[in-house]
N, C-alpha and C positions, 0 to 999 in steps of 0.2 A: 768576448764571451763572458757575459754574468756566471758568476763564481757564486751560488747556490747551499750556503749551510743551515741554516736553521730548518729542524725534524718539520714544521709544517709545510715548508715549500719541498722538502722530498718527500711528502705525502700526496701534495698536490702531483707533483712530478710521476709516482707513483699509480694515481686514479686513471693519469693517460694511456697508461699503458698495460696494466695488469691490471687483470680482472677483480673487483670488489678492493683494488688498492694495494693488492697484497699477495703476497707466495700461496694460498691458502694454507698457514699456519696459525701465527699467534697473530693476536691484534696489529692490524696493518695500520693503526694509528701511533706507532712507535716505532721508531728505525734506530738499529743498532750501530753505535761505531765502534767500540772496542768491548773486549772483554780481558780483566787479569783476576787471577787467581777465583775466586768469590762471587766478585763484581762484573758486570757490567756497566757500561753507560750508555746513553742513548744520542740523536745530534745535536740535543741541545744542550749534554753535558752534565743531565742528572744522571747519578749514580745510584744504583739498586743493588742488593744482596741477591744475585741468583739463585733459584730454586728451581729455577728452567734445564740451567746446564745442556741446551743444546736439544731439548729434550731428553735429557739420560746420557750421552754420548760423554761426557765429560767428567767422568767420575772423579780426575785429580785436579779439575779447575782448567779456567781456562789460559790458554799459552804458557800449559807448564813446561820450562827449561829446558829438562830431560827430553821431551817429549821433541821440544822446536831443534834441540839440537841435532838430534838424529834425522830430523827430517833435511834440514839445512844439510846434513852429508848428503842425503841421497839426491837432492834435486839436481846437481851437479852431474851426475850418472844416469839421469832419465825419470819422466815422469810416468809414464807406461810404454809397456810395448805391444800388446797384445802375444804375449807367449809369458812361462812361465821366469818367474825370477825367483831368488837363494829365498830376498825376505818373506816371500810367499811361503813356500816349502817350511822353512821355520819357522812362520807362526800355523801354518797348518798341524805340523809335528807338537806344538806347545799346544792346542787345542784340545785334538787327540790323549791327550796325556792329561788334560783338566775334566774333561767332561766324561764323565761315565757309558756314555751310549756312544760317543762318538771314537769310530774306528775308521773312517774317512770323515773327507768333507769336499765339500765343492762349493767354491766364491761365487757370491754375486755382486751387487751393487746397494741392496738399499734391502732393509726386513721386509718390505713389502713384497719382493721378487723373491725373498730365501720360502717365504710362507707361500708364494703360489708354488712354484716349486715342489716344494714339500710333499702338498695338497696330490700334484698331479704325479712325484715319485709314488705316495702312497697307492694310488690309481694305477699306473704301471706297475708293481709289483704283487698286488694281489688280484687284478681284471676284474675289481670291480667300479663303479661309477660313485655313489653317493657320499658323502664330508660328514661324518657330526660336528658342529661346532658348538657354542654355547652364549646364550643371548648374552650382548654387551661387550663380548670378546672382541678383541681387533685383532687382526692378522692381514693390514695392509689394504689394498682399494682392488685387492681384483675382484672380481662377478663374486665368486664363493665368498670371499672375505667382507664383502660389502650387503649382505644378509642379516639383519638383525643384529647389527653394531649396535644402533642407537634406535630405536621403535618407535615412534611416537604411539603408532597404533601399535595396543599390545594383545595378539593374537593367542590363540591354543598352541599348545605346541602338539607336534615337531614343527608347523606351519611356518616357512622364511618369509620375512619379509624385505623386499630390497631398500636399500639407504641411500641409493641412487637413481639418477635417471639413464640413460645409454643401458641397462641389462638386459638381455635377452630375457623372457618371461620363463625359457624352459631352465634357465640355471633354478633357480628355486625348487623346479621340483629334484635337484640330485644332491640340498641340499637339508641338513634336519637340524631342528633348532633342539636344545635343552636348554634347562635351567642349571647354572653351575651350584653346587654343595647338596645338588638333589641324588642321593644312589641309586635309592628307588626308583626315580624316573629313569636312570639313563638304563638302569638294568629293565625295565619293561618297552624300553624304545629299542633297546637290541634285541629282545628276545624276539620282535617282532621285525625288527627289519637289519639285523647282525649279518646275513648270509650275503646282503647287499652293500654293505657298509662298508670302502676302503679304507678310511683313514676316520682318527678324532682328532681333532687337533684344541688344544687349550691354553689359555694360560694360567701355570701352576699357580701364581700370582694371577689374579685376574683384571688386570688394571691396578684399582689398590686392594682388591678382596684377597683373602690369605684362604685357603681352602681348610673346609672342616677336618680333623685330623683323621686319617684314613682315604678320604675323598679320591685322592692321586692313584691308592692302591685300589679302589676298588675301578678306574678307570682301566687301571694295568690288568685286572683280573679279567674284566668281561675284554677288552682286544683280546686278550691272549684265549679267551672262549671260544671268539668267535671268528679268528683268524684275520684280527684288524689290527691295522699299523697307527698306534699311538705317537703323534707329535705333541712335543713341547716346544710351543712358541717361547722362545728364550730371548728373543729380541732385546727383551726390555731386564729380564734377572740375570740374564746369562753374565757372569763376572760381579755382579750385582750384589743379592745376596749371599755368595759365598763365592770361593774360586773355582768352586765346580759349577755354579749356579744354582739353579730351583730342585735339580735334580740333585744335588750334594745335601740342602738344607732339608729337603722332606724325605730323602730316601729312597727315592721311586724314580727308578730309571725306564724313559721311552724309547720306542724304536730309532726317533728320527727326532733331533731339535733344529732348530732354527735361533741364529746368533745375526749381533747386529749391534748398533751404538757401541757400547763400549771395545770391538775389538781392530775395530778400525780407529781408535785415540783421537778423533774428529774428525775423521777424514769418511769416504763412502766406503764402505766395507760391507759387508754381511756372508751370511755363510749357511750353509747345512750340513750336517754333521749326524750321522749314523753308521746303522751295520750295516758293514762291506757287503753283504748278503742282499742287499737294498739297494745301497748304495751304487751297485754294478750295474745297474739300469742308466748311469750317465757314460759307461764303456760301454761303446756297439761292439764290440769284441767281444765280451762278454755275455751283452744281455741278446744279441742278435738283432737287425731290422726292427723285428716285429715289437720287442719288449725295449727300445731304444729311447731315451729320455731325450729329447737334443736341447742344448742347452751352453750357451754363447752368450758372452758379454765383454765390449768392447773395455771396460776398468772394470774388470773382474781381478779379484785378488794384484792388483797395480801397487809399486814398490813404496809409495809415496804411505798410503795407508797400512801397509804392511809391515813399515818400518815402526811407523807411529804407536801399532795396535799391540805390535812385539814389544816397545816399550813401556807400554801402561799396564801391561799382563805382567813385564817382569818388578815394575812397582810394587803393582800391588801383590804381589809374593813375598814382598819384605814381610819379617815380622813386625805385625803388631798391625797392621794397614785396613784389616776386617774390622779387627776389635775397635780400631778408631772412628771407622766407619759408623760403627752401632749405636756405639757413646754418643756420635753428632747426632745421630738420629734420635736417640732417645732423648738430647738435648732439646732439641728441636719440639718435639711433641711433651717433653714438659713444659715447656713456655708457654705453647699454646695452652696446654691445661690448665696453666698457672691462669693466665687471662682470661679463660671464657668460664672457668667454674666459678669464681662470684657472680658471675650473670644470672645462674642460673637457668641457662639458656640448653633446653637438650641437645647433645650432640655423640658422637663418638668419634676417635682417634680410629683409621680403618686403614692396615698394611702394616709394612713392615719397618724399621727405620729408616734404613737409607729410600723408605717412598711411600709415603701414606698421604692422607690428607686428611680434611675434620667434614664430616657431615651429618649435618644438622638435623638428627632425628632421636628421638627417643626408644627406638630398637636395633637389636645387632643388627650389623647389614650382611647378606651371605649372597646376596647374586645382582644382578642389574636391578629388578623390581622395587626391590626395598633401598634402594639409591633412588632411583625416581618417586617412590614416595616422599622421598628426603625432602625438608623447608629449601627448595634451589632459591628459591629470591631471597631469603637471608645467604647462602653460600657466595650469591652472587654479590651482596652489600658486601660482609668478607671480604672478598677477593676484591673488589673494589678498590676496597679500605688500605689493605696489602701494599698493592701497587700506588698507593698516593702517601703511604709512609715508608715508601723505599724498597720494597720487597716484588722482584721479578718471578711469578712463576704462571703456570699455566693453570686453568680452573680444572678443578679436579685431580691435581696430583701437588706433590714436594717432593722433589727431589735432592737429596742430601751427596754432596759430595766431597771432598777430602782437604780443600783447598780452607773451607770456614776456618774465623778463627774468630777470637776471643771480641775483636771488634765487628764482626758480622754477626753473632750471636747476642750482642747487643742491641744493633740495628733491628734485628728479627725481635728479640722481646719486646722492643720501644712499639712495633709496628701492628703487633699480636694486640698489645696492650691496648692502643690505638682502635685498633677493627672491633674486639671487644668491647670497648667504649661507646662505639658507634652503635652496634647490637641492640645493647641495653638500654 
């Protein structure tokens, strides 16, 4: 049997059998073999500065110690059972005690499962049908979640438009689009159709958008008007920007969040997390037949990720672990400044540290539209650029993690510098 290393013949290897060559994730012309600390490399042995990190999941780098060696106890004792296990229970109880909304929780597998979920608790607990969501938001691939992610055509709102083919045509109508940082609008889309509306669901962070200051509260004010169940998609901030999340950093606590990447430490993890009051809609005890969530999954909350997700929570609880966090970040987005302001070249710096990116326009950006008006085929040279001077990340975000040091902050400037140069 031919012994097969070099990244283009498992590319080739890869077109035979998986669709368009690849997981549908990141560029399927690149196969990963290892990752330590920072870094990455690929199979043919170049090494890049990750900015990818797993997409988010990695916030202390990758194959950190602590992290391998706890799991190395548990593999020895089982990798799932389908019942519940201690590691579970304890980082359920360490959740509970970070997140401000959360008074339960119930495991799943992946944020795409915790966000449909959500979507259909919110549904069962108030009997009503329709989502708000908000154009550009992601909240996974189900039918509701897959409505005006990414537009090409950009319609009137509330009007969804699906991102997929397989959708049934009537989800669209139980779903309603807004614009994110708009008040006005979402307070005259409820006023008009609030009585039908079971859940919002958002993210506080919007991808890289940070919400205009109040935004969060004035979401909180009209649910609480009009008897709707506010979620925060916390996928991607939950442990992120704070140890409470999105919800600790801007002050504004929802009915229902949704967790995911970081509390599984790389492993498949995700989670939902609310009031008990809500939340008793996954006990048929409780909620009775009729108001009954059912809800089963074969590595639901499993020892392997629960061990792992309990050790990166209690990390990052050390002192000082935030604050290092910010520093990398603000490191990060000075360099970039550093490089592209001789260009002259408009752009802005949009997120938060530990996750922003640069987009190439000469106005604030505050919801999806003014991102698609952005210069994309310059973002896309960029990004180009990035990945042919060493730097691994995905188009559209950076992600900052705790592992950079002094020598990947180099790397990053050299490459910033680089992209810049090519710009100009």
């Amino acid at each position: 049997m031919t012994t097969i290393t070099s990244q283009a013949d498992w590319v080739a290897r890869a077109k035979a059998v998986l669709p368009a060559g690849g997981f549908g994730n990141l560029d399927p012309g690149i196969v990963i073999h290892e990752g330590r600390g920072a870094r990455v490399r690929d199979m043919d042995g170049n090494e890049y500065v990750d900015y990818l990190i797993g997409s988010g999941p990695l916030i202390l780098g990758h194959s950190h110690p602590e992290v391998l060696e706890v799991v190395a106890e548990q593999l020895p004792r089982g990798q799932t059972f389908f019942a519940s296990n201690a590691a579970g229970i304890e980082l359920a109880e360490e959740i509970c005690r970070a997140l401000s909304c959360a008074e339960q929780i119930r495991y799943v597998s992946t944020g795409g499962e915790a966000d449909m979920y959500a979507m259909r608790l919110a549904r069962a607990f108030t009997g009503r049908d329709k989502i708000v969501k908000f154009e550009g938001g992601y909240h996974g691939m189900s039918a509701e979640a897959q409505m005006s992610l990414a537009p090409e055509r950009l319609v009137n709102f509330p009007e969804a438009v699906p991102d997929s083919a397989g959708i049934p045509t009537v989800v669209a109508a139980d779903v309603l689009i807004a614009p994110f940082n708009d008040p006005d609008y979402i307070r005259s889309l409820l006023a008009e159709w609030g009585d039908r509306v079971a859940g919002i669901i958002v993210e506080p962070l919007q991808r890289i958008i940070p919400p205009d200051p109040g935004y969060l509260q004035v979401l909180r004010d009209e649910a609480d008007k009009h008897g709707i169940v506010l979620i925060f998609d916390e996928i991607v901030t939950g442990f992120r920007l704070a140890y409470g999340g999105a919800q600790e950093t801007y002050g504004v606590t929802p009915d229902i969040a949704t967790l995911g990447k970081i509390i599984g430490g790389g492993f498949p993890l995700a989670a939902i997390a609310g009031r008990a009051g809500i939340m008793k809609h996954f006990d048929r005890s409780l909620a009775g037949q009729k108001g009954w969530l059912m809800q089963v999954g074969t590595l639901s909350g499993n020892p392997i990720a629960a061990v792992a997700g309990l050790k990166t929570l209690e990390i990052l609880r050390r002192p000082g672990q935030y604050e290092r966090l910010e520093d990398l970040g603000k490191t990060v987005m000075g360099l970039a400044r550093d490089a592209l302001d001789p260009t002259g070249i408009p752009y802005r710096l949009v997120g938060a540290p530990p996750l922003f990116d640069v987009v190439f326009t000469d106005r604030d950006v505050r919801n999806y539209r003014d991102v698609q008006a952005a210069d994309n085929a310059r973002a896309a040279s960029w990004n180009e650029a990035l990945r042919a001077h060493g730097l691994f990340r995905p188009p559209g975000k950076t992600y900052c993690c705790l592992a950079l040091d002094d020598d990947d902050l180099e790397v990053t400037k050299s490459a910033f510098e680089a992209a810049a140069s090519r710009l100009g």
